[in-house]
Each structure stands twice: as C-alpha cells, then as structure tokens.
C-alpha positions in Angstrom: 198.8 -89.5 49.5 201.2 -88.2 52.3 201.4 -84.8 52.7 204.5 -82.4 54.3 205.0 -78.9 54.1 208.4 -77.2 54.2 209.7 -73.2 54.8 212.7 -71.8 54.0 213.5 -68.2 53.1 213.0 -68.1 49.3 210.4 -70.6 47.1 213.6 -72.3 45.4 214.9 -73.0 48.7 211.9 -74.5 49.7 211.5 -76.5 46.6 215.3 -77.8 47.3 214.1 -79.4 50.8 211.4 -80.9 48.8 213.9 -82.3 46.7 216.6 -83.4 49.2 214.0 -84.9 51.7 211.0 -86.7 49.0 213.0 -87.5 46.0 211.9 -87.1 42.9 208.5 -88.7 43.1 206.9 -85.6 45.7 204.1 -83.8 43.8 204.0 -80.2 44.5 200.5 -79.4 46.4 200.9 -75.3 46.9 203.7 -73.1 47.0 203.2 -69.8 48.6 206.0 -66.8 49.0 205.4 -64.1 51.3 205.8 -60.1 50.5 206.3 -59.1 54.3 209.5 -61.5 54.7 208.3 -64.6 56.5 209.6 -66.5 53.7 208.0 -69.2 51.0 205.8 -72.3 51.5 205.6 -75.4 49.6 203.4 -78.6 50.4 204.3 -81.6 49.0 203.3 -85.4 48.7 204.2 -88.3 47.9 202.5 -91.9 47.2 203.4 -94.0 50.6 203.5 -97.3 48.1 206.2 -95.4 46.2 208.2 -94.6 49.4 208.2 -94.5 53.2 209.1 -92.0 55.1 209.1 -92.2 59.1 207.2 -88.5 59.1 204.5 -89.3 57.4 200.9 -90.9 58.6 197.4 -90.8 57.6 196.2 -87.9 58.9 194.6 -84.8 58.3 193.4 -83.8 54.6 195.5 -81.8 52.3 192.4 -78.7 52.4 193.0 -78.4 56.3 197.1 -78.4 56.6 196.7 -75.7 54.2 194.2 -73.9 56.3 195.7 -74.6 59.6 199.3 -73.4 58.4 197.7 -70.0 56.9 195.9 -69.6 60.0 199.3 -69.6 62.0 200.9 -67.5 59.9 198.4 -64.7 60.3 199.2 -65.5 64.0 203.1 -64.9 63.4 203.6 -68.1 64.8 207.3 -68.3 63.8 208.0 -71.0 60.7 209.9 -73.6 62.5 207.6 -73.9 64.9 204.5 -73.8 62.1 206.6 -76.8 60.7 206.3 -78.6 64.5 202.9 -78.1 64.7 202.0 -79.3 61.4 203.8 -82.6 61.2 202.1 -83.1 64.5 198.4 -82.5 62.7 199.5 -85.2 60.5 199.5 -88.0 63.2 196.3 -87.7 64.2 192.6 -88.4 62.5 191.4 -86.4 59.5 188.5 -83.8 61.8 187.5 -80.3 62.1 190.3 -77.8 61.7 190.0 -77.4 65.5 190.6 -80.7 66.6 192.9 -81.4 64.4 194.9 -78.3 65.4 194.0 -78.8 69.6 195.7 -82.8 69.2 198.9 -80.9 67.3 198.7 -78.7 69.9 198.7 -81.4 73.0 201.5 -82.9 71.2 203.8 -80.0 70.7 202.9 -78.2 74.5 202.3 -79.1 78.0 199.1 -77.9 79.5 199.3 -77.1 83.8 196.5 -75.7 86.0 197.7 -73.1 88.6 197.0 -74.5 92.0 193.7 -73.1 93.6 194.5 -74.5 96.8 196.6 -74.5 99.4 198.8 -77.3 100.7 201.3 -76.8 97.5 204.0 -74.0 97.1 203.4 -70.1 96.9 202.6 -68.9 94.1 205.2 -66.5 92.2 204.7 -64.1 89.0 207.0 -62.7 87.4 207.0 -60.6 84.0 208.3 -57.8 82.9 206.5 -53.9 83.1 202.8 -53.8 82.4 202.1 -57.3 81.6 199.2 -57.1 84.4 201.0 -59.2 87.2 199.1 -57.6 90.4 196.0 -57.6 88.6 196.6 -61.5 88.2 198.0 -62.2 91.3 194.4 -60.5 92.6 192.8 -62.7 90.0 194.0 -66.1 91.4 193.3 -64.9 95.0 189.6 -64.1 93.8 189.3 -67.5 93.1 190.7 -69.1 95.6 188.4 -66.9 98.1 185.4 -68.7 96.6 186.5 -72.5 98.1 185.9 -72.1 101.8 188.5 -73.8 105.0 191.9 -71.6 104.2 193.3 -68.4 104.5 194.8 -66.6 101.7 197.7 -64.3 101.6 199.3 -62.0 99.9 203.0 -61.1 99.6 204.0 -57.5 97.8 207.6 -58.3 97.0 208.5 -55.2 95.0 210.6 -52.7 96.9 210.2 -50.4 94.0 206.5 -49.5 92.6 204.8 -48.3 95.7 201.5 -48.0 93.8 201.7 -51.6 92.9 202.0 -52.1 96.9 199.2 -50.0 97.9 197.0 -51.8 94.8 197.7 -55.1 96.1 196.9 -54.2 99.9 194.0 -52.9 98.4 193.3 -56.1 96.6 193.5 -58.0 99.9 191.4 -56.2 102.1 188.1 -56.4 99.4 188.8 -60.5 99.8 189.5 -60.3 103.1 193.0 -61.9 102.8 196.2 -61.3 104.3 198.7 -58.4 103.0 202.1 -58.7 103.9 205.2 -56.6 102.0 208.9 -58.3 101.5 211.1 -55.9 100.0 213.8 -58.2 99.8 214.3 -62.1 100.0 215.3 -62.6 103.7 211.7 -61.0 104.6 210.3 -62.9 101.8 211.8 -65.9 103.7 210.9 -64.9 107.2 207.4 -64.2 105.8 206.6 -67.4 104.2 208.0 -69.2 107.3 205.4 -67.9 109.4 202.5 -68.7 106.9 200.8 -72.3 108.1 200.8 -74.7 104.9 196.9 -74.8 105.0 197.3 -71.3 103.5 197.7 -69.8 100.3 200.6 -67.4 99.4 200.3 -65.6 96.0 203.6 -63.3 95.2 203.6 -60.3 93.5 207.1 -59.2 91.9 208.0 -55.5 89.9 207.9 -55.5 86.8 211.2 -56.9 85.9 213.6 -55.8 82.6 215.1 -59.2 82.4 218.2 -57.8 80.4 219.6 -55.8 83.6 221.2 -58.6 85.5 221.3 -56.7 88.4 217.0 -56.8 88.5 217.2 -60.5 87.3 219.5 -60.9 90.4 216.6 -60.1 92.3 213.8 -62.1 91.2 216.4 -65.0 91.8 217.4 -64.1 95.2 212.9 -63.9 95.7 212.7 -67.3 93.9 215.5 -69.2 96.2 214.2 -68.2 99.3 210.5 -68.9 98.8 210.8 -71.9 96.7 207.5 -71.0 94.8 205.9 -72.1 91.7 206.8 -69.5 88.9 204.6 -68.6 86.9 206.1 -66.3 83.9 203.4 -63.5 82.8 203.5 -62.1 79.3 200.3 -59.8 77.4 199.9 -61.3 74.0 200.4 -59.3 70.5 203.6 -59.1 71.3 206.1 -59.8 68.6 206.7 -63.8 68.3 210.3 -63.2 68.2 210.4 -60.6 71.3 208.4 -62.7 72.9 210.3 -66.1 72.9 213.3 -63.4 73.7 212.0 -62.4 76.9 210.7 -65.9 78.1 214.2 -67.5 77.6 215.8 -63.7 79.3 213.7 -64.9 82.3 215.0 -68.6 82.6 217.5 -67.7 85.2 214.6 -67.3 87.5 213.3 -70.6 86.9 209.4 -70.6 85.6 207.6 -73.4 84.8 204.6 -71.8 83.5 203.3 -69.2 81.2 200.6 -67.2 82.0 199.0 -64.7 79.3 197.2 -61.3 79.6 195.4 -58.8 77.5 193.6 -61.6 75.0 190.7 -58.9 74.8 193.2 -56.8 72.8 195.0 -59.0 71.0 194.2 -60.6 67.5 197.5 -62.4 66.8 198.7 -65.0 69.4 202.0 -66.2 68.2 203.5 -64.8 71.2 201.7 -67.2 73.5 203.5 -69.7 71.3 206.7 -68.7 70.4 207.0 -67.7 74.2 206.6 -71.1 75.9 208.2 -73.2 73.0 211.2 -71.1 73.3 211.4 -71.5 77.2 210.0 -74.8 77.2 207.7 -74.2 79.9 203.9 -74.9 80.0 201.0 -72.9 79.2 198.2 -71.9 81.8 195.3 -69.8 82.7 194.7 -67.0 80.0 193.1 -63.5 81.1 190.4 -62.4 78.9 189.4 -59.4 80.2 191.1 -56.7 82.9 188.5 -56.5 85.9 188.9 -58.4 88.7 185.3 -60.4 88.2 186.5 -61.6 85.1 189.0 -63.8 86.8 190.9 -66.2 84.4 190.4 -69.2 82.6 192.2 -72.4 82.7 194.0 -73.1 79.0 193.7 -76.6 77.1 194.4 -77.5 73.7 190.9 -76.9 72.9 190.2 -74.1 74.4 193.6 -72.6 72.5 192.7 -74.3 69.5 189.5 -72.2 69.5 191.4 -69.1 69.9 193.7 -69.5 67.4 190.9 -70.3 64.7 187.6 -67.8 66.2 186.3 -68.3 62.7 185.8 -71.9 62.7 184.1 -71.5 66.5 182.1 -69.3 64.8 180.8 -70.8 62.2 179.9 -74.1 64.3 178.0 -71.7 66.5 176.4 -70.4 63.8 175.5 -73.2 62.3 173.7 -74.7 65.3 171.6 -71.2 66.3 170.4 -71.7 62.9 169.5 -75.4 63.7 171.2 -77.2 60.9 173.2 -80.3 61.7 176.8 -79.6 61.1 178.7 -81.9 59.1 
C-alpha cells in the first residue's frame, strides 16, 4: 500500500482532497480533527497495482507517518509544510522515526556551516530585540580563537544600545581580539577595508524591528557596504507563523542563513522551521545554552531530527545503558 496524508481546515474537507486526488479506491488509514484550530487530518492509501500516482513510493510504514506527523504537530510546525515534509518521508527507506524524519528533512532544507575561518566574508547577524545576537557573535569568535595563525575582530555596528557596545568590547578583550565600533555604514566600510583578509570579522547589529523601514534601511545600508555573510538570528518557541513573518520582514537585508537561540527553553521548534522555509534560507549552528563556554553547535538533519523527536533519542539511549540490542 501507498500511503498520503492530507490537511485542510475541516475532516470533510480533508476527505474531499482524498476524493479528488485518489479516486475512489483510497482506503481511509486515520482521520484526526483538532480542537485548538489547526485543522483535520486524514491518511489515505491506495493499492499501487490499482493506480499510480507520481507521489507515491515505497517508503516509510503507515505506524511512523502517523508518528512523525503527530510529532510535528505538537511542534506547530504549520500544515502545509507538515504535508512537505511527509511526502518527502515517503521517498526514502522504511527506518527509525529519526532517520526517516532527518532524510525528509535533508530533502525539504539546506544545511550550511558558519565559516570558522578567515579568508571568506565577515560575518553579519541580524535579528530582531533579544534573540541573543552579541552573545552569538561572542560565541563564533570563541571558537574561532581556539584554531591558531589569524586574528579576529570584532565590529559593534549598533549606534543605538550602548550596553550591547560595551558587552561586545568586553567580549573581545577576554579573547584577546580586536574591538572596533561602526555606527554607520561608511565606518563599517572604512573599517573592513583596513582588516587584512587573513582575519576574521564577526558583526554585531541592534536589535532590529524589521517592520520600521526606516531600521530595515539600516541593516541594508550595513549589509551593502560590508558585503558579509548574513546570518539571520531568531530564539525558538516562537509562534510558527510570527516566525516565518519576521524571517521573510528581514529579506530586504539579504540572509542566507538561520541561526537559532534559546533551545534550552524551548520545547516546540516549529519556528526553526516555519522560519527558514518561509525565507528560503538555510539552517545553521543552534545555541543550546546562554554562556559563552557553551558555544554552538553545527545543525544537520540528524542532529535536528533528534531534536524534533527527544523521545525516540531517548529511548535508543535507554535502551543501550540497559545493554539490550535495539531492534
């Protein structure tokens, strides 16, 4: 059996796409209609000797769809993109929930390391209030600092929060790197053509409200003068839908990566998905914890597979401490 699941807003109108897009011969699987307005679920199949369909493929089993799609939805991953992600499980081999899940999730996203050397363009984050951008920019100079032969430097580029100035400067003298402020993007510029290319630049921005066009103006103005990579900063929990808001409100400034914050405090991580589907840019280190020495850790399919299921992880882990072979 081939197996497809469809959402719409009520269970009739999910049993209608059913209908319109199987025919007659699908055989309903499970329905489920949700209370807190996220709309109604129906799985369906259908005998490939009775019909072929382009969409289908032998893939995962009917039992881990089903989990997979729950476990989203108590993520708030929003429905189309639960849909993406699920026709994607169903191209690959029937495994653990996780890897079934990590391959949907390689074939939905894109996956970039941040640079950790220097020789490629500064490095830019942006993000609206609070979302932990100094702390990360300190973060990614941390570990730089540990590969030895270049100089680090770091650019305070917010002409408004002088705290968030005189944290970074503080940043930079505990790794011994270079502080330099740029209130504006012609010292930006004048700053970043005086730093060799054997050296890194990470740029610290304010927090930005990317709905006052006159604040987005800035972080444009920063971005076209330093040419940098842009890497966009969000904290997950956030609302799916406010989240893939304010990624696509911060377009304009041209990021081509998303970096998340606050994971310690966050049980649902639609955000993180909902953000960089909407804006079509990449996914990339994740913060797990605030301090400093807890730096950040690169983001894979696995690895984000892992923490969208922590109860499969767990289980495997248990399962091994108690020395039983897992199935």
């Amino acid at each position: 059996m081939r197996l497809k699941t469809f959402h719409a807003e009520t269970l009739a109108g999910a049993l209608e796409l059913v209908r319109q897009t199987l025919g007659s011969h699908a055989i309903i699987v499970a329905t489920h209609e949700d209370d807190a307005s996220r709309g109604a679920r129906v799985t369906a199949a259908i005998d490939p000797d009775e019909q072929n369909f382009d969409f289908f493929s032998d893939g995962a089993s009917e039992e881990t769809l089903e989990y997979l799609t729950k476990a989203l939805e108590q993520h708030g991953v929003p429905n189309p993109l639960i849909d993406r992600l699920i026709d994607a499980a169903t191209d690959g081999t029937d495994s653990s929930p996780t890897d079934v899940l990590a391959n949907a999730l390689a074939r939905v996203f894109t996956f970039a390391a941040l640079p950790q050397r220097p020789g490629d363009a500064p490095i830019m984050l942006i993000g609206p209030p609070g979302v932990g951008k100094t702390v990360s920019c300190a973060k990614i100079a941390a570990r730089a600092a540990l590969a030895e032969g270049f100089d680090i430097n770091l650019v305070a580029a917010d002409p408004v929060r002088v705290t968030a100035i005189d944290q970074l400067r503080a940043y930079a003298e505990r790794l011994d790197a270079t502080f330099y402020e740029a209130p504006n993007a012609e010292a930006l510029g004048s700053i970043l053509t005086h730093i060799k290319r054997k050296e890194m630049v990470v740029i610290d921005t304010p927090g930005t409200n990317p709905y006052n066009m006159k604040d987005l103006a800035h972080l444009v103005e920063l971005a076209e003068a330093g040419k940098p990579l842009t890497v966009l900063v969000l904290t997950a929990g956030r609302d799916a839908q406010e989240a893939a808001d304010l990624a696509e409100a911060f377009r304009p400034v041209g990021p081509t990566t998303l970096l998340t914050t606050g994971l310690d405090m966050a049980k649902k991580l639609g955000s993180v998905l909902s953000a960089a589907y909407a804006a079509g840019i990449s996914l990339t280190d994740v913060s797990m914890a605030p301090e400093i020495g807890a730096g950040l850790t690169p983001l894979d399919p696995t690895m984000l597979a892992r923490l969208l299921l922590p109860n499969e992880a767990k289980e495997k882990v248990d399962v091994r401490d108690k020395g039983v072979r897992a199935s």
